[in-house]
C-alpha positions as CSV (number, residue, x, y, z in Angstrom):
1,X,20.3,-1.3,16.4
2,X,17.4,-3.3,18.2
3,X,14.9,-1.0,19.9
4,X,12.0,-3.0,22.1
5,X,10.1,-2.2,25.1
6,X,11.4,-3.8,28.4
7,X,8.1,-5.6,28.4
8,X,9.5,-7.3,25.4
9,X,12.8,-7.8,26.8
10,X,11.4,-9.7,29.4
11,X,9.3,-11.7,27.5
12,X,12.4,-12.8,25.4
13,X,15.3,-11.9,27.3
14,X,17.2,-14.8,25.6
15,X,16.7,-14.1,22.2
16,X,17.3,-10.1,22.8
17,X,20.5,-11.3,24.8
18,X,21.9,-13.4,21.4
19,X,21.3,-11.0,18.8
20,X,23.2,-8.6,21.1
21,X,26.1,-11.4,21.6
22,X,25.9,-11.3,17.6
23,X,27.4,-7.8,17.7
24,X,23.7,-6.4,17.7
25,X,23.3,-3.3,20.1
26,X,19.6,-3.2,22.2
27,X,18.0,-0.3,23.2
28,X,15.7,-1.1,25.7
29,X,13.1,1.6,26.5
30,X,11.2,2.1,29.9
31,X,8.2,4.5,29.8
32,X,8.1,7.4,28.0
33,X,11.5,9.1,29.0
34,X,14.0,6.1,30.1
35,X,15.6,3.9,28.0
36,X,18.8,2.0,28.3
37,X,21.7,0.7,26.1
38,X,23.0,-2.8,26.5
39,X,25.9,-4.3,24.5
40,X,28.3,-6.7,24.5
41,X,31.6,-6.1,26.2
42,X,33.8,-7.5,23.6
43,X,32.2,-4.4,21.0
44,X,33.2,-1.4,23.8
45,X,37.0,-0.5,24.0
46,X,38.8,0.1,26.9
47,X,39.9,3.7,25.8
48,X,35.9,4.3,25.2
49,X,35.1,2.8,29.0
50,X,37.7,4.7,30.7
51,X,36.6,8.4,28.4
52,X,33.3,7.5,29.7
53,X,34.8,6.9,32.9
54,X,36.2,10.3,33.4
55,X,33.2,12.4,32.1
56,X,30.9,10.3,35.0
57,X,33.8,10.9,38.0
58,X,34.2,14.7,36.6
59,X,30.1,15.0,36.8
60,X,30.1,13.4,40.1
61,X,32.8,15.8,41.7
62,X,30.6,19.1,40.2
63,X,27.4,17.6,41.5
64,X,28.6,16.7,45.3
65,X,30.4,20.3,45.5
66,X,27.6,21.9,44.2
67,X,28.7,22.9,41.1
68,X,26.4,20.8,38.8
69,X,24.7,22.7,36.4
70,X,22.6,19.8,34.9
71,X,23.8,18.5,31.1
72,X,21.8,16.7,28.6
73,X,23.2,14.1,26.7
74,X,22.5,12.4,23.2
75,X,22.6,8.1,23.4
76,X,25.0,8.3,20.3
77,X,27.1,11.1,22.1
78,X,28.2,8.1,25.0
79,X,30.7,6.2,22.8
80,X,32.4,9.0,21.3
């Protein structure tokens, strides 16, 4: 797994963009505390989308009905 600063990304989106077409995750980090996963669709499953899918909608109900009691979240935690 790549890991650059977004500086760097933007400096060689292209190249960053091919290893990650070469089945090559990026992480892409902004500042101290953001970062940012980008891969290529054809590596993510649509079973792994759609889990993923249900964990954001459930997170969004809690939060607008005030229910949200704030979760942390490990990068490597997201796909599984």
């Amino acid at each position: 797994m790549l890991t650059v600063s977004s500086r760097e990304f933007r400096d060689k989106q292209a190249s960053y963009l091919n290893k990650v077409d070469e089945k090559e995750p990026l992480i892409i980090h902004r500042g101290r505390k953001k970062a940012y996963m980008i891969v290529s669709l054809e590596d993510v499953d649509a079973t792994t989308l759609l889990q993923s899918d249900k964990k954001l909608m459930k997170a969004l109900e809690e939060y607008n009905s005030g229910q949200d009691k704030g979760v942390s979240i490990e990068i490597d935690d997201l796909w599984k």
